[in-house]
N, CA, C and O atoms as a MOPAC input file, in Angstrom:
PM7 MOZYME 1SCF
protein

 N    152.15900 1    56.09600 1    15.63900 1
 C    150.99800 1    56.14200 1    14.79000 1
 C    149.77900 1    56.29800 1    15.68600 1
 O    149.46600 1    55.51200 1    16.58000 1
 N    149.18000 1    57.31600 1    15.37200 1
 C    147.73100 1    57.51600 1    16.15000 1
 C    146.56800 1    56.67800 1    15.35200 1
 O    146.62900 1    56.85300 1    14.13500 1
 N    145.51300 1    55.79500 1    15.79500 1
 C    144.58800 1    55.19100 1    15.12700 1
 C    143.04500 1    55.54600 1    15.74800 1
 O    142.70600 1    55.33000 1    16.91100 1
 N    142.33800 1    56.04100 1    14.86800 1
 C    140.90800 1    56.83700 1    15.42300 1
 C    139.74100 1    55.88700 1    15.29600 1
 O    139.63100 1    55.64000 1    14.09500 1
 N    138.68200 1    55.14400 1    16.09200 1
 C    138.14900 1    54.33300 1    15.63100 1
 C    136.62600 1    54.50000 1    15.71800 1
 O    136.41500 1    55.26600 1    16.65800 1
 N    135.77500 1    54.21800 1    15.29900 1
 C    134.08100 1    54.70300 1    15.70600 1
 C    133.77400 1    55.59400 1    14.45700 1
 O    132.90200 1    56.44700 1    14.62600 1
 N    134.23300 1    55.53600 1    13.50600 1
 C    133.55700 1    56.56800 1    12.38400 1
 C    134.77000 1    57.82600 1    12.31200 1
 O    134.69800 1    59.00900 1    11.98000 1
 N    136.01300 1    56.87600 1    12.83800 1
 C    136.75000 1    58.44600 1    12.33100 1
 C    137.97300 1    57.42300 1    11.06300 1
 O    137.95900 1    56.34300 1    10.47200 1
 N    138.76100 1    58.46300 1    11.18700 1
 C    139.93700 1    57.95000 1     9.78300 1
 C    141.25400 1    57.58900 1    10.79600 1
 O    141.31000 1    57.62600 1    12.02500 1
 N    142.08700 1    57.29500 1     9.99300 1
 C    143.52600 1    56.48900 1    10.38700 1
 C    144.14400 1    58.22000 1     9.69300 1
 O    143.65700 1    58.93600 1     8.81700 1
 N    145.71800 1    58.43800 1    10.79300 1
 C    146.59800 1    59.58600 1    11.01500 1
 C    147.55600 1    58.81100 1    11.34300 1
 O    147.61400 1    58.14100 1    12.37400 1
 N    148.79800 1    58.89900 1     9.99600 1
 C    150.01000 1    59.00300 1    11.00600 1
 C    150.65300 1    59.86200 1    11.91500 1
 O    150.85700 1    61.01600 1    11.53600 1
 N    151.01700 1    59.52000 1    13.05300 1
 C    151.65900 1    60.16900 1    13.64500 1
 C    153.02900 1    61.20500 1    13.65800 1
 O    153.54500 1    61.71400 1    14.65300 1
 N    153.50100 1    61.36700 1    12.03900 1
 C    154.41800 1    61.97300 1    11.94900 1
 C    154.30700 1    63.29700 1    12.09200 1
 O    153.24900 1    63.92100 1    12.01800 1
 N    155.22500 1    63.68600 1    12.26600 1
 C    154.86800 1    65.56900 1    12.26600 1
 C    155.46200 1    66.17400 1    11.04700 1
 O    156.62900 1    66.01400 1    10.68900 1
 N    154.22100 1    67.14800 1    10.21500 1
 C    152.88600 1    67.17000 1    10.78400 1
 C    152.18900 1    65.88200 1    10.79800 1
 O    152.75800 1    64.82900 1    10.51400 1
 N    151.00800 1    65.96300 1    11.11500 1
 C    150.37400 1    64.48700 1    11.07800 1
 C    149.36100 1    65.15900 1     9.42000 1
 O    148.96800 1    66.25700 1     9.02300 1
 N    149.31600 1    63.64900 1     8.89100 1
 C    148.81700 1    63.12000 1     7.59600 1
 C    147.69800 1    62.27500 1     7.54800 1
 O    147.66200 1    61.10800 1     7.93700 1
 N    146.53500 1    63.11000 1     6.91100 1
 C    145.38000 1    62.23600 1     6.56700 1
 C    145.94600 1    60.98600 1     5.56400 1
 O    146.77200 1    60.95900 1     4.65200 1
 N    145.20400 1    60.11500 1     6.10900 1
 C    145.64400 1    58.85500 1     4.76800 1
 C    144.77100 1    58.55800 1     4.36400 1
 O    144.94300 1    57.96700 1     3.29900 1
 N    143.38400 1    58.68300 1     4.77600 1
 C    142.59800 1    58.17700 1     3.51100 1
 C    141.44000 1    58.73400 1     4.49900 1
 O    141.49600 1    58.46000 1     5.69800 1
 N    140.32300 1    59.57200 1     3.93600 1
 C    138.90600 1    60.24800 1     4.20000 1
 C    138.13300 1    59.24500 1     4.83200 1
 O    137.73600 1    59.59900 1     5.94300 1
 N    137.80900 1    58.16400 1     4.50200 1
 C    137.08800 1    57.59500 1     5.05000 1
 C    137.43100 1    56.64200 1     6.06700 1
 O    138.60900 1    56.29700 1     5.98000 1
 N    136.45500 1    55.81800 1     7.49300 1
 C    136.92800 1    55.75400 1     8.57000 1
 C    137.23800 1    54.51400 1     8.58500 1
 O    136.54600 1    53.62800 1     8.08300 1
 N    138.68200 1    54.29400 1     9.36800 1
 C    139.14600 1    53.34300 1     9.43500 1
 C    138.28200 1    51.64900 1     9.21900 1
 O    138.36700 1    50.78400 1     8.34700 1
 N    137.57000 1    51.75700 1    10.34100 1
 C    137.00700 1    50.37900 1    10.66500 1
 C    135.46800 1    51.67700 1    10.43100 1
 O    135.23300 1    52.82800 1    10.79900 1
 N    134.59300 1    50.36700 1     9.42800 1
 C    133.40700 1    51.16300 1     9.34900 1
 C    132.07600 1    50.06500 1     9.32800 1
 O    132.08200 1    49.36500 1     8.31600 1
 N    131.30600 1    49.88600 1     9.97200 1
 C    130.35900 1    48.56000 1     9.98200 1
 C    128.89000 1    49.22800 1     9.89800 1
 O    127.81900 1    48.69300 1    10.18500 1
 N    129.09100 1    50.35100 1     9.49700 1
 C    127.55600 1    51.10700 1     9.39700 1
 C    126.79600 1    50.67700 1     8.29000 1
 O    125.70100 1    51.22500 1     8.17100 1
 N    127.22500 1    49.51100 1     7.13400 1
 C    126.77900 1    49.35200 1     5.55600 1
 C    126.33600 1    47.69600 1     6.28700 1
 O    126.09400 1    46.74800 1     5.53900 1
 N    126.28400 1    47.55000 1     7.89500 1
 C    125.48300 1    46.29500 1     8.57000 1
 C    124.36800 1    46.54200 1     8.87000 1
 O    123.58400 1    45.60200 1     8.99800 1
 N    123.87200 1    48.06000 1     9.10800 1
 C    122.86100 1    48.58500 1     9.66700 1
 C    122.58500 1    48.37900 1    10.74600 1
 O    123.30600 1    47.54200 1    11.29000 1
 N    121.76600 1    48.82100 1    11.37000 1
 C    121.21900 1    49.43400 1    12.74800 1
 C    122.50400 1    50.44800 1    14.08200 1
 O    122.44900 1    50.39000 1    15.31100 1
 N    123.28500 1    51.08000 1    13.41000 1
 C    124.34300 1    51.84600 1    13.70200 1
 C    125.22000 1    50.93500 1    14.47600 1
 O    125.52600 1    51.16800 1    15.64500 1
 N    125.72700 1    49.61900 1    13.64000 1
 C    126.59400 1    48.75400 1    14.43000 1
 C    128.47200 1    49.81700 1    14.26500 1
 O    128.88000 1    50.51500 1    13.33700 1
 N    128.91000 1    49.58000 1    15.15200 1
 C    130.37000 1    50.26800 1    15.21900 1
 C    131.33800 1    49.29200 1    16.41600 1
 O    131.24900 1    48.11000 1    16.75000 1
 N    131.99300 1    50.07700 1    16.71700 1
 C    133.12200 1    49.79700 1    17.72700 1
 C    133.51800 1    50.65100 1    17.96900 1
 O    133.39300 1    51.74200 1    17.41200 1
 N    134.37300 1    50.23000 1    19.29500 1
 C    135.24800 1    51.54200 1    20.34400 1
 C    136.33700 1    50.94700 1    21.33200 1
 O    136.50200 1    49.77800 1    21.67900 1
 N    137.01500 1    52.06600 1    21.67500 1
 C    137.99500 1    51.54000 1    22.99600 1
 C    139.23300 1    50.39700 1    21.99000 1
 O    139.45600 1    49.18700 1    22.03500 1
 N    139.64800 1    51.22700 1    21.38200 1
 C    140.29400 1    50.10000 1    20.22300 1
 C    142.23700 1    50.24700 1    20.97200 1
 O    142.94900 1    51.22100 1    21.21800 1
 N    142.43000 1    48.84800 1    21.08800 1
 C    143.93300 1    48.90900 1    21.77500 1
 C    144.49700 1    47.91700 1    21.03100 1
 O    144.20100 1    46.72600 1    21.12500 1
 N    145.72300 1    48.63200 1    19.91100 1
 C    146.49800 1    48.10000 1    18.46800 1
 C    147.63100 1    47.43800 1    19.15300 1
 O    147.82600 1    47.71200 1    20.33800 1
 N    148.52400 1    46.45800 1    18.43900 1
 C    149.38700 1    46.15400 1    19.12800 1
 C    150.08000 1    45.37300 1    17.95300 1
 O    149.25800 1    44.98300 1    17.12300 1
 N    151.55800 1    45.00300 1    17.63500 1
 C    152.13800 1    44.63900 1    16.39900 1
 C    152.16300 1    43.16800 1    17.16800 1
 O    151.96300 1    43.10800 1    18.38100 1
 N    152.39600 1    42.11600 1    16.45400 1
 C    152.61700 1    41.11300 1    17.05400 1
 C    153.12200 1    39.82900 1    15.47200 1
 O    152.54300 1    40.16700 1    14.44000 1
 N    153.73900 1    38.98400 1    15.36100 1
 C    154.32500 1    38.25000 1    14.41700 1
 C    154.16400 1    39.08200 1    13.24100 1
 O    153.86800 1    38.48800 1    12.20400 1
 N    154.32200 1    40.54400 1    13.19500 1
 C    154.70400 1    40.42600 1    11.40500 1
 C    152.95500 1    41.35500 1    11.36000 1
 O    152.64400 1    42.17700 1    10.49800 1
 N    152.31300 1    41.03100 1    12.20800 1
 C    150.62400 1    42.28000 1    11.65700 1
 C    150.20600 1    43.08500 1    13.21800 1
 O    150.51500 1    42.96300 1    14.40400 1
 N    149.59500 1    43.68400 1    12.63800 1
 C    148.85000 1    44.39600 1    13.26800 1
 C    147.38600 1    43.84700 1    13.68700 1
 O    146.53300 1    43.36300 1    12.94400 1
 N    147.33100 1    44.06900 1    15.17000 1
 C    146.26400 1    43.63900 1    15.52900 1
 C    145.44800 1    44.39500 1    16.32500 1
 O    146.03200 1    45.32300 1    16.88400 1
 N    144.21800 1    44.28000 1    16.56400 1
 C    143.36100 1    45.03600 1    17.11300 1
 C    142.41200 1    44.59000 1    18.19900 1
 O    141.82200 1    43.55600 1    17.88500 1
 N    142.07200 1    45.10700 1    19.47900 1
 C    140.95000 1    44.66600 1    20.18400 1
 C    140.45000 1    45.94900 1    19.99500 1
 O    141.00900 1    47.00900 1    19.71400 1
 N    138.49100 1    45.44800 1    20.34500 1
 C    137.93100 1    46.37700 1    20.15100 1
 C    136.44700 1    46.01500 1    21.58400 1
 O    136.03300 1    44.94000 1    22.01800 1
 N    136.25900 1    46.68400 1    21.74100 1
 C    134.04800 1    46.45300 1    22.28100 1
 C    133.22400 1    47.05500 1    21.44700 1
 O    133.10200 1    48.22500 1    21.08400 1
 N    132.33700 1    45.46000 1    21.04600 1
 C    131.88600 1    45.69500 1    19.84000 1
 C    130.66800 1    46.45400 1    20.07400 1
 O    130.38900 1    46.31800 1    21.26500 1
 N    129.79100 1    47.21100 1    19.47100 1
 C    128.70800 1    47.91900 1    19.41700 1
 C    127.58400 1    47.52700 1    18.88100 1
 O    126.67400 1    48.34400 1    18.74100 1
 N    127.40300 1    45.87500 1    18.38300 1
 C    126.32900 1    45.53500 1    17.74400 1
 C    126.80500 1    44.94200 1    16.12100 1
 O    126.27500 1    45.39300 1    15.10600 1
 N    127.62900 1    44.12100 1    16.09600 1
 C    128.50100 1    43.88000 1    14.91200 1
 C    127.48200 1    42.29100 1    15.67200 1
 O    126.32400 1    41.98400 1    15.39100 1
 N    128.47600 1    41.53600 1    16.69200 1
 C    127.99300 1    40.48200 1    16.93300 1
 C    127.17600 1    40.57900 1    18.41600 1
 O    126.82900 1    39.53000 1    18.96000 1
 N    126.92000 1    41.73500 1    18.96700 1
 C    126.48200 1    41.95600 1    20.27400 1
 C    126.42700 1    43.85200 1    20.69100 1
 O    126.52600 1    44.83300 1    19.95400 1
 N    126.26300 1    43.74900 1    21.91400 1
 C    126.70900 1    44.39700 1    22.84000 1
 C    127.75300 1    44.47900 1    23.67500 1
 O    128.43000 1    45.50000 1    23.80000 1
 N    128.01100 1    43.04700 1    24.50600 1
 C    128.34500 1    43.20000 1    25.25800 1
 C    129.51500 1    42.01900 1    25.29300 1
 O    129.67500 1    41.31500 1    26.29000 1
 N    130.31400 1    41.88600 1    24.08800 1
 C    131.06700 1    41.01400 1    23.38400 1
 C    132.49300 1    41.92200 1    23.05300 1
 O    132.21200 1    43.11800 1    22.97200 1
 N    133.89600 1    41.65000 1    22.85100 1
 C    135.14200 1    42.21900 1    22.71000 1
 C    135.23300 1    41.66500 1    20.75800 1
 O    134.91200 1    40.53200 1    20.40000 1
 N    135.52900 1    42.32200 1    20.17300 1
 C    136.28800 1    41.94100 1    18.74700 1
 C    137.22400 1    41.78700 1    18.31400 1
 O    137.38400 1    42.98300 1    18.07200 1
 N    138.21600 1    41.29300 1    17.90300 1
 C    139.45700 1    41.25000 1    17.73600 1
 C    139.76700 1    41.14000 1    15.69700 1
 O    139.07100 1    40.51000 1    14.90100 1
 N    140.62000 1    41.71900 1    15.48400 1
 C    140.98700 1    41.97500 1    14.52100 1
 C    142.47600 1    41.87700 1    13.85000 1
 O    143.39500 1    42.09200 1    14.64100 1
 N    142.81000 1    41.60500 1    12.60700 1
 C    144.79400 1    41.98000 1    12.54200 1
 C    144.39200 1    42.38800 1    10.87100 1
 O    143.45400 1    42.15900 1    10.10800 1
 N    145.52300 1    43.02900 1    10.82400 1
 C    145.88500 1    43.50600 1     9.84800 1
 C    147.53600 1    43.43700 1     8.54300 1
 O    148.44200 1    43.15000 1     9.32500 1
 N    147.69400 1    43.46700 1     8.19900 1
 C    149.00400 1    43.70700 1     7.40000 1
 C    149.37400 1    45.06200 1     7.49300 1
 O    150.36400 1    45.44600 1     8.11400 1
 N    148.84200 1    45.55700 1     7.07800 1
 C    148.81700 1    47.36500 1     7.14400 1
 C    148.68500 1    48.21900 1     8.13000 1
 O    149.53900 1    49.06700 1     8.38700 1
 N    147.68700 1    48.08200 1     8.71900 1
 C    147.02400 1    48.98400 1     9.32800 1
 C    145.98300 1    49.48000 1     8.74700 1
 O    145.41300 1    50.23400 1     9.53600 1
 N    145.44400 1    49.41900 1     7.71900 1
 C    144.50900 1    50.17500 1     6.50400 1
 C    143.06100 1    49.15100 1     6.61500 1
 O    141.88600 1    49.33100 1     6.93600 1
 N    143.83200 1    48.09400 1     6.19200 1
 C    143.03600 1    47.45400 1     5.78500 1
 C    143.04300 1    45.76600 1     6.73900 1
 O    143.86700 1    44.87000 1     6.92600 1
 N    141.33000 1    46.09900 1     7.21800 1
 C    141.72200 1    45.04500 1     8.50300 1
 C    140.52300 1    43.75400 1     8.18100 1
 O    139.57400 1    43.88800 1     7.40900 1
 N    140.84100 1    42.50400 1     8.97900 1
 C    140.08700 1    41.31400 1     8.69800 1
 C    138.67200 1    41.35900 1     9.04200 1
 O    138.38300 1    42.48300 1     9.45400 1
 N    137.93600 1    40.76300 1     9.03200 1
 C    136.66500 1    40.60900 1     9.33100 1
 C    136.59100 1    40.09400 1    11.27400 1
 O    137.22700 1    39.32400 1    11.99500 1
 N    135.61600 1    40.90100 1    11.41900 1
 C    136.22400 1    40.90900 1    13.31400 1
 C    135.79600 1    39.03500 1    13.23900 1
 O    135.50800 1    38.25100 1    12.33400 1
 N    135.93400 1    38.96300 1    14.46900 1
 C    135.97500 1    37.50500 1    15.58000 1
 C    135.76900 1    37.82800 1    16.73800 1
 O    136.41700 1    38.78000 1    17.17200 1
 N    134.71800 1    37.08400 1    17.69700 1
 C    134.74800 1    37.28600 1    19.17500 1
 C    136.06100 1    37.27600 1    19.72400 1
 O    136.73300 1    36.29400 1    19.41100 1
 N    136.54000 1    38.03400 1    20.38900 1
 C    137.73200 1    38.39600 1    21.49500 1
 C    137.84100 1    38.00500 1    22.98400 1
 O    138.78800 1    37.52700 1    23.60800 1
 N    135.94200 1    38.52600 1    23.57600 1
 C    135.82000 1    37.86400 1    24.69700 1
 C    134.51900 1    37.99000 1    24.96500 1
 O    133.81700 1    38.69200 1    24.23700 1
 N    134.02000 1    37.35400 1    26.00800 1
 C    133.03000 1    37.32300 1    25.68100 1
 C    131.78200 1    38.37300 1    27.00900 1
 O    132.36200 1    39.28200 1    27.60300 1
 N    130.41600 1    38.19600 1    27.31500 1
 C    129.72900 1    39.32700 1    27.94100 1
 C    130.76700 1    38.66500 1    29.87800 1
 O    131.44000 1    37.66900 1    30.14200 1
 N    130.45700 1    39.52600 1    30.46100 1
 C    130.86800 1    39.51900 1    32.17100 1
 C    130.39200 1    37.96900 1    32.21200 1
 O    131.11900 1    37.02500 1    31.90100 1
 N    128.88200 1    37.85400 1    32.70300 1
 C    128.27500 1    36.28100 1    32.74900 1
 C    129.29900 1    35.19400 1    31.67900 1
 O    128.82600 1    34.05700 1    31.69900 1
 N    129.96300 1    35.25000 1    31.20500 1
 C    130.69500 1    33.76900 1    30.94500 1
 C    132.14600 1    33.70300 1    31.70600 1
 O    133.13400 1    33.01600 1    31.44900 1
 N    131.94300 1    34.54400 1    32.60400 1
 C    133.27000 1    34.33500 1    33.50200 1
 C    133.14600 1    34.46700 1    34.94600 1
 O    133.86700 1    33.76200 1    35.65200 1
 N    132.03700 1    35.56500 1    35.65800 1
 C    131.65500 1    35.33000 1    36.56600 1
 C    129.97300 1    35.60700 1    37.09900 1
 O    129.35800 1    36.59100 1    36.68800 1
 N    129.54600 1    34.92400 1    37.75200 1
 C    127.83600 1    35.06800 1    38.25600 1
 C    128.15900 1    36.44400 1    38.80100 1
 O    129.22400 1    36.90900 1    39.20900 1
 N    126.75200 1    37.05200 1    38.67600 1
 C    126.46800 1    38.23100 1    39.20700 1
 C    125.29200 1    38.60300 1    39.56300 1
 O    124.41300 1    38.28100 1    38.76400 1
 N    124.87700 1    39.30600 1    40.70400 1
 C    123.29900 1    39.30100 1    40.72600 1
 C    122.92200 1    40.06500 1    39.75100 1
 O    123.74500 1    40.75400 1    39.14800 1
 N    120.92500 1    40.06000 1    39.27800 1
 C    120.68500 1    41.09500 1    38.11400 1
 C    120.74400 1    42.73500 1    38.68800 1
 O    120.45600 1    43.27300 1    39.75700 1
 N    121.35200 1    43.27000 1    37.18900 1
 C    121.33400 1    44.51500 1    37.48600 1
 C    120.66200 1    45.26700 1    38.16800 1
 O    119.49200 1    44.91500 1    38.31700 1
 N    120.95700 1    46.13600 1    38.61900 1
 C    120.30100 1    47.64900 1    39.22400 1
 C    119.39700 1    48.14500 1    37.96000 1
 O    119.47500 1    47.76400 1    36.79300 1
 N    118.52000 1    49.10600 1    38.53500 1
 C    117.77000 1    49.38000 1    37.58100 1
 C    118.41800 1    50.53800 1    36.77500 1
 O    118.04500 1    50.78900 1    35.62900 1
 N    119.78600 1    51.51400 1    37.65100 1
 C    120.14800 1    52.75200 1    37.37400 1
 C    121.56600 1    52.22600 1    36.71500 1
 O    122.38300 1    53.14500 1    36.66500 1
 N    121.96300 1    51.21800 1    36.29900 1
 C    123.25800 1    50.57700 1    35.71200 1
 C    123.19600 1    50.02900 1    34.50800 1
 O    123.17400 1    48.81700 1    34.29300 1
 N    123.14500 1    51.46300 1    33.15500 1
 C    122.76400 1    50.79500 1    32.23300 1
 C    124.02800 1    49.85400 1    31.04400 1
 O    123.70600 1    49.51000 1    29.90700 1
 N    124.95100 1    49.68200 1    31.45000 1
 C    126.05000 1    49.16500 1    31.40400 1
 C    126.59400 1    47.97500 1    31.80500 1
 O    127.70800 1    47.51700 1    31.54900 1
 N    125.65100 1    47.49000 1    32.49800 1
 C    125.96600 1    45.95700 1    33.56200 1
 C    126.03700 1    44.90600 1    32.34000 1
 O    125.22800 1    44.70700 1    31.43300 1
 N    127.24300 1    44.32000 1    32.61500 1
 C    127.24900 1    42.83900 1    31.74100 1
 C    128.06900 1    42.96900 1    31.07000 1
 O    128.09200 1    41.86200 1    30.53300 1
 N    128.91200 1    43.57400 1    30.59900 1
 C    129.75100 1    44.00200 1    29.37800 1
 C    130.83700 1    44.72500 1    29.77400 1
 O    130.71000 1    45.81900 1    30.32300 1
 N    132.42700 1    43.96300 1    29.43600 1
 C    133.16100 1    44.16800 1    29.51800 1
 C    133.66100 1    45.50600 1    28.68800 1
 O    133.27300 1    45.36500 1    27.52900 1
 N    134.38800 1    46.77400 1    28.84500 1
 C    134.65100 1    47.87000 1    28.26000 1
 C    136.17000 1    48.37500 1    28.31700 1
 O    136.74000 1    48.33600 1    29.40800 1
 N    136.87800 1    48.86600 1    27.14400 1
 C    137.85200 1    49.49000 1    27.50200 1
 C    138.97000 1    48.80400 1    27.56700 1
 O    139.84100 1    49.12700 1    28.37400 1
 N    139.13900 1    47.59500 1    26.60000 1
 C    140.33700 1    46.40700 1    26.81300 1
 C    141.11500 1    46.64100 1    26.16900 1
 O    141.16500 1    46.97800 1    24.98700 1
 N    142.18000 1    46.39100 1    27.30400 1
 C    144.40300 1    46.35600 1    26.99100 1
 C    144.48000 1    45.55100 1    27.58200 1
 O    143.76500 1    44.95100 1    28.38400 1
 N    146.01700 1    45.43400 1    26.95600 1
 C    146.53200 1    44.24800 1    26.35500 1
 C    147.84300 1    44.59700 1    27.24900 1
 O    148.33100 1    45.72000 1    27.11800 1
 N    148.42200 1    43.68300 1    28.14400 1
 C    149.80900 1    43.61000 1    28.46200 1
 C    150.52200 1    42.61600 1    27.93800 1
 O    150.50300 1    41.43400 1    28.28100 1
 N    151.24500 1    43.19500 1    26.97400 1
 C    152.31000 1    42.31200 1    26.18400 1
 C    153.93700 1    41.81800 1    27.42600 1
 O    154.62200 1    42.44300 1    28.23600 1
 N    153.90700 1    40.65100 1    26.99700 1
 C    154.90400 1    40.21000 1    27.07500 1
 C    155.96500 1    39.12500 1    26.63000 1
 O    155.66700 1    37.93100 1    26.66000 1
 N    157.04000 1    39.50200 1    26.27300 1
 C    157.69100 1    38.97700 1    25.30800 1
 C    157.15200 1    39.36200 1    23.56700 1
 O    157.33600 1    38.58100 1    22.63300 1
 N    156.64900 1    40.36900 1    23.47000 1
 C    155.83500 1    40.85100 1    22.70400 1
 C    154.57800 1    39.81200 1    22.04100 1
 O    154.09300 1    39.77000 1    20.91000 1
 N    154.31100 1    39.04200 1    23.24400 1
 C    152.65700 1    38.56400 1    22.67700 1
 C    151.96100 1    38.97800 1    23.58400 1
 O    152.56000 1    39.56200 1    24.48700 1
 N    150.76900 1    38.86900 1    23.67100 1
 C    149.38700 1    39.20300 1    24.65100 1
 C    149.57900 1    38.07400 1    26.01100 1
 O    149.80900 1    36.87300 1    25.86600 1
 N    149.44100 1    38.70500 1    27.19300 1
 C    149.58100 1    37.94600 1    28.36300 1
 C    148.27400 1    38.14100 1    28.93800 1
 O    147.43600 1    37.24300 1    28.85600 1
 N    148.05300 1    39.11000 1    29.44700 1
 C    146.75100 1    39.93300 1    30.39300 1
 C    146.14300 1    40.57000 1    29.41500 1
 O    146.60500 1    41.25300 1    28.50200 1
 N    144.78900 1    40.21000 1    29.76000 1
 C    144.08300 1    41.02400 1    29.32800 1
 C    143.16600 1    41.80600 1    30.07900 1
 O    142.31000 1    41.19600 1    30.72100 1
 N    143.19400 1    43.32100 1    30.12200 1
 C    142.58800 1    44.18000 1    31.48100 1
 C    141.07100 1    44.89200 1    30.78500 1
 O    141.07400 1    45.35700 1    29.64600 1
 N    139.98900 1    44.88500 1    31.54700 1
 C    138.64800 1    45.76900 1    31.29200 1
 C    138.01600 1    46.09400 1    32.46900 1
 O    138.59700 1    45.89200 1    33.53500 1
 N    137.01600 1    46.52300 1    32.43700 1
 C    136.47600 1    46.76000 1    33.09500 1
 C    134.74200 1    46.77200 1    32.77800 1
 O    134.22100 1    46.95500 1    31.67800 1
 N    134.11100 1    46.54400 1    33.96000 1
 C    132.65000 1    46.65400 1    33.81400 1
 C    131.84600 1    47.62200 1    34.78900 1
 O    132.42900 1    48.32500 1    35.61400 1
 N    130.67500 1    47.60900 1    34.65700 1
 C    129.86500 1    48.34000 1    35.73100 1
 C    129.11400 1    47.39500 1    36.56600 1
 O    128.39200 1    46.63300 1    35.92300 1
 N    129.10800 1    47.27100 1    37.72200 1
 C    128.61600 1    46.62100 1    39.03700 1
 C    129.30700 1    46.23900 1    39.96800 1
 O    129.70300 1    47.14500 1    40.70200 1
 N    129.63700 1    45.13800 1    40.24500 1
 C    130.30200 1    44.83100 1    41.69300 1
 C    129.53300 1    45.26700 1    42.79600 1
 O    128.43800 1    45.80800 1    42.94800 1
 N    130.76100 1    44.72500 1    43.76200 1
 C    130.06400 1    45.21300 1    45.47200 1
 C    129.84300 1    46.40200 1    45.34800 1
 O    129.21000 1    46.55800 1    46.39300 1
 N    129.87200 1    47.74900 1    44.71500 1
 C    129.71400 1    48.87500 1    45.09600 1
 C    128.69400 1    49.73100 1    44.22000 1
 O    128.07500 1    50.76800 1    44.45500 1
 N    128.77700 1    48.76200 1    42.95700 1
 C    127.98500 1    49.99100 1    41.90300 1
 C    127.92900 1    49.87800 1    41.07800 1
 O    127.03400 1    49.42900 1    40.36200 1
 N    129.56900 1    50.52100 1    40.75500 1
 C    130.52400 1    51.16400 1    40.20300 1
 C    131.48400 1    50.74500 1    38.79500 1
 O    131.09100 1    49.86100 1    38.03500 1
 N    132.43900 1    51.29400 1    38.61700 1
 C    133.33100 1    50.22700 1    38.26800 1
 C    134.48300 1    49.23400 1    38.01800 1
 O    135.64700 1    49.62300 1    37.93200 1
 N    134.05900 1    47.69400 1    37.88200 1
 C    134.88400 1    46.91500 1    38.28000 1
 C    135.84600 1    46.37200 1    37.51900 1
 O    135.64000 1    45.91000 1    36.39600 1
 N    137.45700 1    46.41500 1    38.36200 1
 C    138.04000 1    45.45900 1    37.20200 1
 C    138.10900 1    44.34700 1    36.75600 1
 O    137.74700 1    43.57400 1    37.64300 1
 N    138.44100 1    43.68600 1    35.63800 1
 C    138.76400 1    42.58200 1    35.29600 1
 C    140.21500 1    41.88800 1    34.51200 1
 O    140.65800 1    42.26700 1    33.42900 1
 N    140.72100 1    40.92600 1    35.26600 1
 C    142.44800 1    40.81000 1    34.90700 1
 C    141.88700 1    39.23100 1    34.58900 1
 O    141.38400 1    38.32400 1    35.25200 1
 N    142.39500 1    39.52400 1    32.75800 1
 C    142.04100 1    37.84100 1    32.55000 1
 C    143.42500 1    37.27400 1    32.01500 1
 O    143.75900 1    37.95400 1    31.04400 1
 N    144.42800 1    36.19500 1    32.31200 1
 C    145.05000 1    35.94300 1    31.66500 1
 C    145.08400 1    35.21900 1    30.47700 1
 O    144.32700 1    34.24900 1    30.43800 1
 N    145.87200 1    35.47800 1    29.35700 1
 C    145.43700 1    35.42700 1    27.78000 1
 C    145.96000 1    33.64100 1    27.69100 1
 O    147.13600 1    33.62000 1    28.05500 1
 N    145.59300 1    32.53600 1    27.42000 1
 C    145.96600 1    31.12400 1    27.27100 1
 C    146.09700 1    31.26300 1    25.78600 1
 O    145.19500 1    31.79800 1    25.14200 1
 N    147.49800 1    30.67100 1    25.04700 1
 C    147.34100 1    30.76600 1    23.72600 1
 C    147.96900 1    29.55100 1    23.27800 1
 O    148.81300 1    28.97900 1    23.96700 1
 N    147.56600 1    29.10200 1    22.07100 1
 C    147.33700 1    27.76000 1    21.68700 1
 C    149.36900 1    27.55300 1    21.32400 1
 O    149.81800 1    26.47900 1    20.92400 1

């Protein structure tokens, strides 16, 4: 199953592939000020479907969302996932040319035993610049 996220629609993956419904999957634009999400990594886990996301202004910037579903269609109301760079490690303040600093981007999920173990992102800064990884392991209740 292919899943499109940021203002697009949900496709199954069968061949051919099948619109399932016109309008976009996950849609938070009826919050105003063009809140969305991106970098979305699905994963089945007890029986639903679940979702990480980096949120776009739902509850932040620079905040992860997490989501599950029954379907796939139709998904819960997000929840913080994780939280900005600064609640895990100090960093000096940004560069002036790094408009990205602080905020984790781009998060997967290494399952094992089919639950969430690692969780991998990445940010912009570090010793070099650039960008850096981050390997957090997942503690679950």
């Amino acid at each position: 199953m292919a899943l499109f996220v940021r203002k697009r629609v949900y496709a199954k993956r069968d061949r051919p592939r099948t619109m399932v419904q016109a309008h976009p999957l996950i849609d938070f634009s009826s919050r105003g000020e063009n809140r969305q999400c991106e970098d979305a990594f699905v994963w089945r886990e007890g029986g639903k479907w679940r979702m990480i996301v980096r949120d776009m202004g739902v509850f932040g910037h620079d905040v992860g969302l997490i989501m599950e579903s029954d379907d796939g269609l139709a998904w819960s109301e997000p929840l913080i996932a994780y939280q900005p760079v600064r609640a895990y490690v100090e960093q000096p303040p940004a560069p002036r040319d790094l408009t990205k600093y602080g905020r984790l981007e781009r998060p997967q999920i290494l399952l094992r035993g089919g639950r969430p173990a690692y969780l991998f992102t990445t940010s912009q800064g570090g010793r070099y610049e650039t960008a850096t990884p981050f390997l957090f392991k997942i503690v679950q209740d």
